[in-house]
C-alpha positions as CSV (number, residue, x, y, z in Angstrom):
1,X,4.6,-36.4,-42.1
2,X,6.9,-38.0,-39.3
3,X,9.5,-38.5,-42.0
4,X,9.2,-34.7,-42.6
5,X,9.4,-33.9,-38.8
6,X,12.4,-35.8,-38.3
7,X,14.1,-34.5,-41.3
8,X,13.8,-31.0,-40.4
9,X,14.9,-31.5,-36.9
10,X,17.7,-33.4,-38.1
11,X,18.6,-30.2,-40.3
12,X,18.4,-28.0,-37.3
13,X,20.2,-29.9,-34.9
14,X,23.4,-29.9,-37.7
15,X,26.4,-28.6,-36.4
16,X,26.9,-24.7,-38.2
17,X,29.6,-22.7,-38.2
18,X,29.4,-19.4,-36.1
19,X,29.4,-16.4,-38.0
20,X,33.0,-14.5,-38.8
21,X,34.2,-12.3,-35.9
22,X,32.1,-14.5,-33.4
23,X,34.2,-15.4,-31.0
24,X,36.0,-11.9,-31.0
25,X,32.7,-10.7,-30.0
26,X,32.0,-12.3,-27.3
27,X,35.6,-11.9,-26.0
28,X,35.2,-8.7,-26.4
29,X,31.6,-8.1,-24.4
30,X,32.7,-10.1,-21.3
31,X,35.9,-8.0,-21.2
32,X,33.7,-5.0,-20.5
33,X,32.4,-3.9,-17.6
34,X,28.7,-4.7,-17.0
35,X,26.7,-2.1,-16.5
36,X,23.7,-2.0,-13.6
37,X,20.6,-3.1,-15.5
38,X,18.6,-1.2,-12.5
39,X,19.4,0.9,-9.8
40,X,19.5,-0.4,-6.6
41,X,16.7,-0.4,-5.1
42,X,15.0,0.3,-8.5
43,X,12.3,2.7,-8.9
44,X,9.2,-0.3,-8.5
45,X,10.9,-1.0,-4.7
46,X,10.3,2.2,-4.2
47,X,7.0,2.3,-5.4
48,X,6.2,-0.9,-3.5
49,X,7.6,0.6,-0.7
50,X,5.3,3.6,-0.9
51,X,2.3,1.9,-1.5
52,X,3.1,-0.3,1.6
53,X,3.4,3.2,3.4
54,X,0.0,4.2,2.1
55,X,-1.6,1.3,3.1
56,X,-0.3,1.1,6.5
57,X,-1.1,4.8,7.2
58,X,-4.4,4.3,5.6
59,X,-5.0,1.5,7.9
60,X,-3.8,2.9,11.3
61,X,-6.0,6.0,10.5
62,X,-9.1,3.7,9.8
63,X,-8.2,2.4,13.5
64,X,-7.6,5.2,15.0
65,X,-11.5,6.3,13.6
66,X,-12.9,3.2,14.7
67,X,-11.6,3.7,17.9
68,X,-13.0,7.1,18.3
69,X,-17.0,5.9,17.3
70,X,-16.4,3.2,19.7
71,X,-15.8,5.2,22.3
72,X,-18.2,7.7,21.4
73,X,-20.8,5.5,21.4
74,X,-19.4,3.9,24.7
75,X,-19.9,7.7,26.3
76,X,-23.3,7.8,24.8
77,X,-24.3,4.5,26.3
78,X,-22.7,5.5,30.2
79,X,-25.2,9.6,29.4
80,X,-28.3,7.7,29.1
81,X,-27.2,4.9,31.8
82,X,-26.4,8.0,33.9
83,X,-29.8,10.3,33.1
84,X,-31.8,6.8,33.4
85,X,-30.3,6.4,36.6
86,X,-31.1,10.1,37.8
87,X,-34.1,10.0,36.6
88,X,-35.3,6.8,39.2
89,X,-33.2,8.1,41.7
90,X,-35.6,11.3,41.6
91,X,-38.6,9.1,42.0
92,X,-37.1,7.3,44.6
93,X,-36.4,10.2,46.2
94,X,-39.6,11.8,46.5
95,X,-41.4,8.3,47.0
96,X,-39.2,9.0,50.3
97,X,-40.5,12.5,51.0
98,X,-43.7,11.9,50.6
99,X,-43.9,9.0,53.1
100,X,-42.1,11.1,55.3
101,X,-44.4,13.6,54.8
């Protein structure tokens, strides 16, 4: 089996002849002008770039909303602080009037 692996790959390591009209080829494809394989910045930048977009967006507006039930919350915290706070100042109050009274 070894003997049979090493004589294939001395087979395929045998120097070959190139075809006919090889090297005429190959003269003849570097002599032309390469074309642009993609277009710069290529359609998947601009994808990527999109989908960064998106995602930014997306995120700032998830902020923003955060933001806004934070603070609301915030203002519903200070309304009961403040009608808490009325609501003891009133009894203070007339504790006062009546000892007044």
């Amino acid at each position: 089996m070894k003997e049979s692996f090493e004589n294939e790959l001395r087979l395929a390591l045998q120097r070959h002849e190139p075809p006919e009209g090889f090297a005429e080829r190959v003269l003849d494809r570097i002599s032309r002008p390469k074309r642009a394989s993609h277009t710069f910045p290529g359609r998947w930048m601009v994808a990527a770039v999109a989908a960064a977009l998106c995602i930014l967006i997306a995120a700032g507006a998830y902020k923003a909303h955060r933001e806004r039930v934070r603070g609301e919350a915030a203002r519903d915290q200070l309304m009961l602080a403040m009608q808490i706070t009325g609501a003891k100042v009133r009894v203070v109050q007339e504790k006062v009037r009546h000892s007044n009274e």
